[in-house]
C-alpha positions as CSV (number, residue, x, y, z in Angstrom):
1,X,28.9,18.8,19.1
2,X,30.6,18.4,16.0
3,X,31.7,15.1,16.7
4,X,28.7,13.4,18.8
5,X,26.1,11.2,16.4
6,X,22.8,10.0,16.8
7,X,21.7,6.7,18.1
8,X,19.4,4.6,19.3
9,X,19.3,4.5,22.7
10,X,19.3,0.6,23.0
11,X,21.8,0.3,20.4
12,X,24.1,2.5,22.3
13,X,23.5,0.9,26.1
14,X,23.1,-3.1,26.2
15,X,19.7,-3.2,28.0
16,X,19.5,-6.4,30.5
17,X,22.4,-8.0,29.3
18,X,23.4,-11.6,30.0
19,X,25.1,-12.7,33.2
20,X,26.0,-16.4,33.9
21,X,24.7,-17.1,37.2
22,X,24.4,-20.9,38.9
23,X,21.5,-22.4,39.9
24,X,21.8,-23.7,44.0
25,X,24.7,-21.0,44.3
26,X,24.3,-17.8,47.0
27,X,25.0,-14.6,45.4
28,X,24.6,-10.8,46.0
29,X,21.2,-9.5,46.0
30,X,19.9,-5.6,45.9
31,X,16.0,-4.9,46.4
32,X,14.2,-2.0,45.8
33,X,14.7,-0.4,49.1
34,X,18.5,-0.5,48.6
35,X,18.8,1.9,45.9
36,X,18.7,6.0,47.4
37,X,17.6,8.3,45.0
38,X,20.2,10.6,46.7
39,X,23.0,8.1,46.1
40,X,25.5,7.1,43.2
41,X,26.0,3.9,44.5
42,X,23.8,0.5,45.4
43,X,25.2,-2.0,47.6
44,X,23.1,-5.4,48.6
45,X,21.4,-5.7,51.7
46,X,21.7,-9.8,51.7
47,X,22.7,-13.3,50.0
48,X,20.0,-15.5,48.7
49,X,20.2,-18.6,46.7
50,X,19.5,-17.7,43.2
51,X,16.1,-17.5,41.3
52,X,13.8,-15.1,39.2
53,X,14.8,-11.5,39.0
54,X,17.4,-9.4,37.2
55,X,21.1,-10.0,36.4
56,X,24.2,-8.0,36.8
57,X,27.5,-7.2,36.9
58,X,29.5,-5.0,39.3
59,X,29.3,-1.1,38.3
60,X,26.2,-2.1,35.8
61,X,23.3,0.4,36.9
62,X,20.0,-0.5,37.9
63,X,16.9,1.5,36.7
64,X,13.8,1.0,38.6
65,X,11.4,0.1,35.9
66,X,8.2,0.6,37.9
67,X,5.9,3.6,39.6
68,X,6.6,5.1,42.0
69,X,10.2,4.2,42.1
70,X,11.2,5.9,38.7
71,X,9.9,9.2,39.5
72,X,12.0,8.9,43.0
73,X,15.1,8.6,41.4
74,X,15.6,4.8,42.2
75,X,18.6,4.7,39.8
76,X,22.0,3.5,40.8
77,X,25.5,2.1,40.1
78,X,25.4,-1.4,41.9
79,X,28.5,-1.8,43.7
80,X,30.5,-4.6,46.1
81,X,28.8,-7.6,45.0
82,X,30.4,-11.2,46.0
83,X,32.6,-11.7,42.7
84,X,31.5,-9.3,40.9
85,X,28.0,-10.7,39.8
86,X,24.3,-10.9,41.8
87,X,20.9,-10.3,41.0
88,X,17.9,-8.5,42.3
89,X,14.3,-7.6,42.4
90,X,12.7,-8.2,38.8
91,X,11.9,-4.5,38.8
92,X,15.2,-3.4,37.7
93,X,15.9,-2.6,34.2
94,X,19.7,-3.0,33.3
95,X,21.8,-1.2,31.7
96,X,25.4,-1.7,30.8
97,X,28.2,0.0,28.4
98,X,29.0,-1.4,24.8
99,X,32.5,-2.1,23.9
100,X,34.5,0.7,21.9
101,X,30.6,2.2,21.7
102,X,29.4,3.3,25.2
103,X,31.2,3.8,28.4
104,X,29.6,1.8,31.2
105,X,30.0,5.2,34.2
106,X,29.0,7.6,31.1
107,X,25.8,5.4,30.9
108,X,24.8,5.6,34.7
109,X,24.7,9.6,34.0
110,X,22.8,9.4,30.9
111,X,20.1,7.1,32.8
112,X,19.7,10.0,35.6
113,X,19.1,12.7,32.9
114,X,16.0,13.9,32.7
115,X,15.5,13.3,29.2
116,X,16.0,9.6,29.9
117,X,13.5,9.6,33.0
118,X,10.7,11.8,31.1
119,X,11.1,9.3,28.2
120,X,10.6,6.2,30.6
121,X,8.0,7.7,32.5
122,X,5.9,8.6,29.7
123,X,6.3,5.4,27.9
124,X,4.9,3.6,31.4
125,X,2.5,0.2,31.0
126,X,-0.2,-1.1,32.9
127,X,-2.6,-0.4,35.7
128,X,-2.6,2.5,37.7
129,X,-0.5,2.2,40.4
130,X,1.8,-0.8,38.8
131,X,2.8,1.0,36.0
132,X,6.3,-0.2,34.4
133,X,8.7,1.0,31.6
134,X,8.8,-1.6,28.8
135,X,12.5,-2.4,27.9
136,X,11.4,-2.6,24.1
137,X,10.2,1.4,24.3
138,X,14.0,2.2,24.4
139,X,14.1,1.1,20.9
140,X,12.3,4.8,19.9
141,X,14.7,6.9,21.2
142,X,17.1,8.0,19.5
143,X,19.6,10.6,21.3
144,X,22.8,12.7,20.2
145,X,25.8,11.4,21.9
146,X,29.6,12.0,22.5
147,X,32.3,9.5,21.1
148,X,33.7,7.5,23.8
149,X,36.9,9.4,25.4
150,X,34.6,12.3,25.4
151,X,31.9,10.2,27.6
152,X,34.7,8.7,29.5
153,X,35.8,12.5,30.3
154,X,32.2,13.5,30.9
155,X,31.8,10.7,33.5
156,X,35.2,11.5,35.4
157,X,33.8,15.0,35.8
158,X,30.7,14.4,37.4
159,X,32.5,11.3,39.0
160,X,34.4,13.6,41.0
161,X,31.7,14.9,42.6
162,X,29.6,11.6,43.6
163,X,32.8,10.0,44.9
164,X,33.2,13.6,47.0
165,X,29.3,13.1,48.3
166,X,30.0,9.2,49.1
167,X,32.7,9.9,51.8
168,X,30.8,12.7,53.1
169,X,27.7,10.3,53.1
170,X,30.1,7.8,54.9
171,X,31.2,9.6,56.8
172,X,28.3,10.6,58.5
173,X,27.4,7.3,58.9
174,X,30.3,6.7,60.9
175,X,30.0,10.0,63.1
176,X,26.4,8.5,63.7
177,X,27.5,4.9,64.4
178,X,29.9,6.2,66.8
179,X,27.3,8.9,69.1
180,X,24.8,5.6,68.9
181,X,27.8,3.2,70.7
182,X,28.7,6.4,73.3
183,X,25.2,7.1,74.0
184,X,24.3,2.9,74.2
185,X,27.2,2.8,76.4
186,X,26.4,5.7,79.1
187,X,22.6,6.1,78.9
188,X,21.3,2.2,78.5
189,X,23.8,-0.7,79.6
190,X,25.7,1.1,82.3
191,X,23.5,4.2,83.6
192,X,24.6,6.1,86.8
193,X,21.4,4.7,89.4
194,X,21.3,8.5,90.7
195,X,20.4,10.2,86.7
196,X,17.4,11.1,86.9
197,X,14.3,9.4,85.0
198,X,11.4,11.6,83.0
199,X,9.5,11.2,79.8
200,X,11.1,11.4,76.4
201,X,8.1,14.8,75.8
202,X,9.4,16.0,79.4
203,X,12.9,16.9,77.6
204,X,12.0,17.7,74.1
205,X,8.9,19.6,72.2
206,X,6.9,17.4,69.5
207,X,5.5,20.1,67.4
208,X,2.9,18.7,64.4
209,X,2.8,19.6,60.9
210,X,0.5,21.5,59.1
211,X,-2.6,20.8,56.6
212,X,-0.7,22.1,53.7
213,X,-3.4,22.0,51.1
214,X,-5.3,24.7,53.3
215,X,-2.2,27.1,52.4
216,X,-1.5,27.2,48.2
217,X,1.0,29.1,47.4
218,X,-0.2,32.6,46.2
219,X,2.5,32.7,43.2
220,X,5.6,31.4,42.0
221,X,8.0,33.4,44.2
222,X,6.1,33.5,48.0
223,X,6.2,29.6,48.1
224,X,8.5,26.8,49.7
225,X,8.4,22.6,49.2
226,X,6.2,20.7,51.5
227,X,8.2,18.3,53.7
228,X,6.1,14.8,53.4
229,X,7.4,11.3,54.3
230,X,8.5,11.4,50.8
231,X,10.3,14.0,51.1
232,X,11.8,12.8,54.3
233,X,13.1,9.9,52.6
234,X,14.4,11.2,49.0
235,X,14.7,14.7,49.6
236,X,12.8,17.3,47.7
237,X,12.1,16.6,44.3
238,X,10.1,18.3,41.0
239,X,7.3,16.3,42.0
240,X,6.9,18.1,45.6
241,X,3.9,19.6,46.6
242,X,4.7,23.5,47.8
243,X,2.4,25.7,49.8
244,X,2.6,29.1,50.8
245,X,5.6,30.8,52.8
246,X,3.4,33.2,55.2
247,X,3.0,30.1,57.7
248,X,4.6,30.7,61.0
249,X,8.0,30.1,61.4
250,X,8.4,27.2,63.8
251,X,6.5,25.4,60.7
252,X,9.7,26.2,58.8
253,X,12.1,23.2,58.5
254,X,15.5,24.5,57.9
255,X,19.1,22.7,57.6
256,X,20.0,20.4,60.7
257,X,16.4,20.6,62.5
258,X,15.4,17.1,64.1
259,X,12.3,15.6,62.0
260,X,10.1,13.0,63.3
261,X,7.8,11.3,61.3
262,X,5.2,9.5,63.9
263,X,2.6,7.9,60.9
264,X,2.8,5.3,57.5
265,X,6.5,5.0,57.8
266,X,8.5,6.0,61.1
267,X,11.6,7.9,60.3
268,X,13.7,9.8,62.7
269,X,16.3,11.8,60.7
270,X,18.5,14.9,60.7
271,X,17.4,17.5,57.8
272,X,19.6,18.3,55.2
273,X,18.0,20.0,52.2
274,X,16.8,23.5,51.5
275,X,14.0,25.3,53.6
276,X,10.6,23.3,53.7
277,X,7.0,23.5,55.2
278,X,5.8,20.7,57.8
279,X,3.9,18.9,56.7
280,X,1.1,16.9,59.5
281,X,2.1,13.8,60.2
282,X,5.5,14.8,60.7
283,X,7.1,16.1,64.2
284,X,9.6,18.8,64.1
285,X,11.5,17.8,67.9
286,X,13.3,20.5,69.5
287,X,13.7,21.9,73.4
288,X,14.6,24.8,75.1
289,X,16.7,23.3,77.5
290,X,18.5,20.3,76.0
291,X,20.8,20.0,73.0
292,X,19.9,18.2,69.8
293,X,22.0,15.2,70.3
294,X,20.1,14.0,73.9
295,X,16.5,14.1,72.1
296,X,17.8,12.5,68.7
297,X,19.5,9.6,70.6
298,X,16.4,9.1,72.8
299,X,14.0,9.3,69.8
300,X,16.2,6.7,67.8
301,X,16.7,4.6,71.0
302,X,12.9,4.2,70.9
303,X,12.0,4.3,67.4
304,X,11.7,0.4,66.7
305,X,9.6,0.3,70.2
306,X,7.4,3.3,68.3
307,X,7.3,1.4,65.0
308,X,5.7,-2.2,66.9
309,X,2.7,0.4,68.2
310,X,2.2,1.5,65.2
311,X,2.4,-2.0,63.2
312,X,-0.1,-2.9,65.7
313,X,-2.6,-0.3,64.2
314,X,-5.8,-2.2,62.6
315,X,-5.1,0.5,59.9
316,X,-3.7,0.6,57.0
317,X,-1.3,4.0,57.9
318,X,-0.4,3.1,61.6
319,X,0.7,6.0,63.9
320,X,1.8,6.4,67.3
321,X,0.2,9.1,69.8
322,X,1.7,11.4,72.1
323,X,0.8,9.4,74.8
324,X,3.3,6.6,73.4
325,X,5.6,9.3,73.7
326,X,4.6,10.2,77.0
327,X,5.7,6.2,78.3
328,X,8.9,6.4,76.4
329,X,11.3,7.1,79.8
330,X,14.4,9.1,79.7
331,X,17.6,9.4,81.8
332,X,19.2,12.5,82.6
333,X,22.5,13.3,83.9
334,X,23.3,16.1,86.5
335,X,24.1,19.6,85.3
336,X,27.4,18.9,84.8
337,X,27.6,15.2,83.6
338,X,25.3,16.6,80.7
339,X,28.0,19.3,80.1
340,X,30.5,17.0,79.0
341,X,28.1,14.9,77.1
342,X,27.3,18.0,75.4
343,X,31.5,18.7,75.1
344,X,31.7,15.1,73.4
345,X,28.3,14.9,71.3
346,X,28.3,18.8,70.2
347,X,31.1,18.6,67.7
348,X,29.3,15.1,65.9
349,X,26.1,16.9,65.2
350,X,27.6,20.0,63.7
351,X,30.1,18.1,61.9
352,X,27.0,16.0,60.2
353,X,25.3,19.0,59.5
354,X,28.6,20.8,57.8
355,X,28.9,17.6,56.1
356,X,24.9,17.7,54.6
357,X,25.7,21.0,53.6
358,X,28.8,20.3,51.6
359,X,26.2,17.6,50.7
360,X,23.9,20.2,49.4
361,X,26.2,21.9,47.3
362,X,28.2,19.4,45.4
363,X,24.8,18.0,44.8
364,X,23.6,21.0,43.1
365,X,26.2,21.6,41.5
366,X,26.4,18.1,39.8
367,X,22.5,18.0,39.2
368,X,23.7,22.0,37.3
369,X,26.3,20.3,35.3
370,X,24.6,17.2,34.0
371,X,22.0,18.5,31.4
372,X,24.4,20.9,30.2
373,X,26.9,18.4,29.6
374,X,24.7,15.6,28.7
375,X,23.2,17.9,25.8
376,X,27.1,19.3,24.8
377,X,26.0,23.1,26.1
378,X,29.4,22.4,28.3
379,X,31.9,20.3,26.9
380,X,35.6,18.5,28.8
381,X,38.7,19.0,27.9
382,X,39.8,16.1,27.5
């Protein structure tokens, strides 16, 4: 670290810096909901005619500014935007390289660091529950940094691995996109009239979560996270709650399981992430008779039906019961109609789950590498 210096951190990164945007002109905009804490990149969800809200540029990354969405990771590169320029929610805090001083990809690293997220955190304004980062509390930190080829190099390396966990990402996307145009196909505009017809719990298990609070872990090694909705939706995180590992197994969410979550916000999704608890309000779906695929595709066929019920709820967390699950009908081929469904749908499954795994380990292994070289313990060859 011979060569790195210290600076202020908003005299090394240009903090919301100025964009010229028209007024009565569409552009690109990104809300809060389109940044994944578990992805490098942003990309907007819609065009609006401008007004209020943040400003940026193409590659410039957006730092959610407000709780919870800071301690969820809501930081990201913002990416594809309709020449080059947009805006977004006013919750974003933006940050952008400085010329010959700070390299703009180096920057999106340093803002995922954990120094940089315990810094914001801490320095958080306001009312409970509202709290936001003030742009002005970046003028207190001051930080050791690398000169800008080293940066450049730093980026490139841990580059290598987002850009790796984007196509496997996409994917996945596509392997999904393409069961869900198979299964519309076969099972909802053009099913054989002599399938049978039985309820979506007739074909697959719905087994509820625990209580975790009533099982604390009893140290620091006989312990595992506690898959909430949280959880579900930004994977597990320093922040999750764990309880203790002596459940019984079927409570044991592993790699690949179907998870179900039937209150607050309806999810169906595939697990990827290391072995959790169940938590209540979550399903874990599986069957003894029918192979992952059939159940997902059913549950996701019906999930927007399941999600009006539960909007429906005078509550402020609505839910669906089992008896919603009960009226969700299902079609089922004959024994050997199913086979080659199973021939055809098998091999997308396990690739998604090989995929999430690979997922898994180039994620670790950048989240490994990024404190050590963020703080020069490993340095680039560059």
């Amino acid at each position: 670290m011979n060569n790195w210096e210290e600076y202020i951190f908003s005299d090394f990164v240009s903090i919301n810096p100025s964009v010229n945007l028209s007024k009565n002109i569409k552009y690109s905009f990104v809300e809060m909901k389109d940044l994944d804490s578990n992805s490098k990149f942003c990309h907007p969800s819609t065009v609006r005619l401008l007004c209020g809200g943040s400003r940026f540029e193409e590659g410039d990354t957006l730092f959610a500014r407000i709780t919870p969405c800071l301690e969820n990771g809501k930081i990201c590169q913002v990416k594809n935007l309709i020449n080059r320029v947009g805006f977004g929610s006013t919750e974003f805090l933006v940050f952008r390289g400085i010329n010959n001083i700070s390299c703009t990809d180096f920057i999106y690293y340093l803002a995922r660091s954990s120094d940089i997220r315990s810094f914001a955190t801490s320095h958080m304004e306001g009312t409970s529950g509202r709290q936001r980062v003030p742009k002005e509390c970046f003028d207190d930190l001051k930080l050791y940094l690398p000169p800008f080829q080293e940066q450049k190099a730093i980026a490139s390396v841990l580059s290598s691995l987002d850009d790796k966990i984007d196509l496997l990402h996409r994917q996945n996307k596509t392997l999904e996109a393409m069961a869900d145009t198979i299964f519309r196909y076969y099972f909802i505009e053009n099913p054989n009239p002599d399938w049978q017809q039985k309820s979506l719990t007739s074909v697959a298990h719905f087994l509820n979560g625990l209580a975790c609070q009533k099982f604390p872990p009893k140290n620091n090694y006989d312990k595992l996270p506690v898959l909430k909705i949280k959880e579900l939706n930004n994977g597990i995180k320093n922040d999750s709650d764990y309880a203790s590992n002596s459940v019984n197994d079927i409570y044991i969410v592993k790699n690949g399981d179907i998870i179900f979550s039937w209150s607050g916000s309806l999810i169906i999704k595939i697990w990827f992430g290391e072995n959790c608890i169940l938590n209540q309000h979550l399903y874990k779906v599986t069957s003894l008779f029918y192979h992952p695929w059939f159940y997902f595709q059913w549950c996701k066929y019906y999930l927007q039906d399941f999600i009006a019920i539960a909007d429906s709820k005078a509550t402020t967390m609505g839910h669906i019961k089992r008896s919603d699950l009960d009226k969700a009908q299902v079609i089922i081929p004959d024994t050997n109609t199913l086979k080659l469904f199973n021939s055809f749908f098998d091999p997308l499954i396990d690739r998604i789950i090989m995929n999430n795994k690979q997922i898994n380990y180039l994620s670790y292994l950048r989240n490994l590498l990024l404190p050590k070289l963020m703080l020069g313990e490993v340095r680039v060859v560059f």
